[in-house]
N, C-alpha and C positions, 0 to 999 in steps of 0.2 A: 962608491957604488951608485949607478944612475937611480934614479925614482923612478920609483914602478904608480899604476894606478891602485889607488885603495882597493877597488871590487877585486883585484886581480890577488893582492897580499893575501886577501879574505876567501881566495876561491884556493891558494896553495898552501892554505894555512888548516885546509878542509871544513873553512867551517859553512858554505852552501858554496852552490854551484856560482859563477859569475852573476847571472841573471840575479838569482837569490840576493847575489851579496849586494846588486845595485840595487834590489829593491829593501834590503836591510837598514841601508844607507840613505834612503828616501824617509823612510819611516823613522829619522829618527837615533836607531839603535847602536852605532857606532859612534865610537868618539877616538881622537889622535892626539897621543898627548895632552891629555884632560879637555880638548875641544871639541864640542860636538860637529858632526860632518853630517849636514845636510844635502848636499850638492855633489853630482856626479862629474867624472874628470878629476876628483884630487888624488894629488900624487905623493908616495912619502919615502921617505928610506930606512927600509923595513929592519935595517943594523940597528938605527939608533932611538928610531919611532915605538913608543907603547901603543899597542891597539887594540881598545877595549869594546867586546862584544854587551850589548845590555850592562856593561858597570863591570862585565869579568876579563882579565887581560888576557890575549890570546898569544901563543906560543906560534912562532913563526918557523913552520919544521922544513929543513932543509933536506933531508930524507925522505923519503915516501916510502909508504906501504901499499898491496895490493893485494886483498884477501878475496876468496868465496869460503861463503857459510853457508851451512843447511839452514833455515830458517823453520824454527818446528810450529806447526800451526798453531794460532792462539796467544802469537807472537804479535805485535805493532811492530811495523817498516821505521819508527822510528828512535831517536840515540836516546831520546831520555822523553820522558810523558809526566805531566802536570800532577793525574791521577794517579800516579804510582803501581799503571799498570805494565804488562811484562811487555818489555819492546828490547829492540838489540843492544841498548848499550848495556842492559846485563851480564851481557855476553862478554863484554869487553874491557871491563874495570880494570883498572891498571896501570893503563898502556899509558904512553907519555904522549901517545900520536892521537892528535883529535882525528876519529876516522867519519866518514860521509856515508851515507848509503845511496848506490848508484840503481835510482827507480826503486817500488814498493812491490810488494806483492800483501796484498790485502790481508787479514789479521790470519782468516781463519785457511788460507792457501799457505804451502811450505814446498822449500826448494832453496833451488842457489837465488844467492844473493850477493852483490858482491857490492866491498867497504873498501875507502880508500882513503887517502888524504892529498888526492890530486884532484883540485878543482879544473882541471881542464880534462881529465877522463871524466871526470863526475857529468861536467855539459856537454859532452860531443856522447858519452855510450846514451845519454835519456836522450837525445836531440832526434828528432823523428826524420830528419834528411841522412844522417849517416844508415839509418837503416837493418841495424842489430836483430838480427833473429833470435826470438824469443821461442824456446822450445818445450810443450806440458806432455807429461801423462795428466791424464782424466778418469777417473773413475765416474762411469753416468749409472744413473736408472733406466734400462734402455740399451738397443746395440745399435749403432749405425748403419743406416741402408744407405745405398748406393747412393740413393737421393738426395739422402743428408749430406754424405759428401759433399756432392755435385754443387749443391746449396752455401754450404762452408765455403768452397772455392772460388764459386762466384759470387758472393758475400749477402751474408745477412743485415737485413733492416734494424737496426736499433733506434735507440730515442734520440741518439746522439749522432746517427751518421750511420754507414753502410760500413760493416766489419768484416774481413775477406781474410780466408786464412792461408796460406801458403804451400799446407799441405794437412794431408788430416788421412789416419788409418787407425783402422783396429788393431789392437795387441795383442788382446787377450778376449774372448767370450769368455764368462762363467757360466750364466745361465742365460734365455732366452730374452730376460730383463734386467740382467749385469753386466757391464764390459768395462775392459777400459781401451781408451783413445789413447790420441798422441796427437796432439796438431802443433803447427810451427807458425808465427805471426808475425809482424812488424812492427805493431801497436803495440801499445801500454796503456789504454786508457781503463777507467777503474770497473772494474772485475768483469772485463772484455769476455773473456773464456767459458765464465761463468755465462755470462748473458748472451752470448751467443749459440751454447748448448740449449739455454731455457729456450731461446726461441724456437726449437725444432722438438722442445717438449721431453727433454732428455735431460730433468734437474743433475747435476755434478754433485757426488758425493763425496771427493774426493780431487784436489788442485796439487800437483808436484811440478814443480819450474824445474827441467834439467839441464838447461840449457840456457845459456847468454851470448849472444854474440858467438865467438870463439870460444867461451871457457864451457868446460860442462862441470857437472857437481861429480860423476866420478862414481866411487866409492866412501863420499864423503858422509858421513853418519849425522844424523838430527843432532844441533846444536853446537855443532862442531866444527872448525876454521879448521882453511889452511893456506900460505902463502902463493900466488901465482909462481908457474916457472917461466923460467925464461923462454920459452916456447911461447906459452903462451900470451904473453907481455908482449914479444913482440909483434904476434898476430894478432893482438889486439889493438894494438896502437898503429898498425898498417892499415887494420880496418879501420882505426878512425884519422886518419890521416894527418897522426902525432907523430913528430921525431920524441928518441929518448935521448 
């Protein structure tokens, strides 16, 4: 079997993205065959090679998975937390497949979310050149006028940059000071949606991601997986310009 590059074992092995895995590898935190690897470019052969994540050996899966989950608010985007508070690997005990989560959606926002153990979906669906539309309901304080749109589409000022949304409509009025939205974005950057509603003075009570790229959540119920179809795997890997 030829030698592959370490970061690359470590991104099919799900355990971060490429980038991640070289900055793992900087720091430190891997070793090959009781070696520690400090230096990017090494190569190994992932048949006969041990490779240990922080001291624990990593399972080199020649299968892949590709799930969407509801993620129910109140949840951490991430597989396991220090503090023992609830994040997705609860979700997911068991499994033999170390899985990834592809992008976050902040503790207290819930929707699809999608887990993998392909490090090359993992860095091309977050990578902000391929371009993944990101789709919310919103529940605000507030109904959107024409203006706010108009604003949303031509993009709001933040701390961080100018946040411009794709598309943006009402769904639903409740009351004169209830509604909920819908807008579609490009971005991921940390709680865009939220902060881009505050700016137009319309706090969010209420974050549902339904939308990734191609996959939608469906009829998919709070806390609850289920496998990609082949539909949609392969609209998703066209979008990111993966053979399977």
């Amino acid at each position: 079997m030829p030698l592959i590059r370490l970061h690359k074992v470590l991104a099919d092995a799900g355990v971060a993205s490429r980038r991640a895995s070289e900055e793992m590898i900087l720091d430190g935190r891997i070793s090959v065959d009781g070696i520690q690897i400090l230096e990017l470019g090494h190569k190994i052969d992932p048949e006969i090679s041990q490779v240990e994540v922080d001291g624990e050996a990593i399972t080199i899966s020649k299968s892949k998975s590709y799930l969407a989950f509801y993620k129910p608010a109140g949840i951490l985007s991430t597989m396991s937390d220090p503090e023992g508070r609830p994040n997705l690997g609860d979700f997911f005990t068991g499994r033999n497949d170390r899985l990834f989560h592809v992008g976050r959606l902040d503790k207290e926002s819930e929707g699809l979310i999608l887990l993998t153990n392909d490090g090359d979906v993992t860095h091309r669906a977050t990578h902000p050149s391929y371009g993944l539309v990101k789709r919310y309901l919103v529940e605000i304080e507030g109904v959107l006028a024409k203006g706010d749109i108009d604003q949303l589409m031509k993009g709001v000022e933040l701390e961080d940059g100018l946040a411009r949304a794709l598309d943006v409509k009402t769904v639903r009025q409740i009351t004169q000071k209830h509604s909920w939205a819908e807008i579609s974005i490009h971005e991921g950057r940390y709680h865009i949606v939220r902060r881009m509603f505050m700016a137009l003075d319309l706090p969010v009570i209420r974050l549902i991601r339904t939308d990734f790229g191609p996959i939608s959540i469906g009829e998919l119920k709070e806390g609850r997986w289920r496998n990609l179809n082949e539909g949609e795997l392969t609209k998703l890997f066209s979008d990111l310009k993966l053979k399977r």
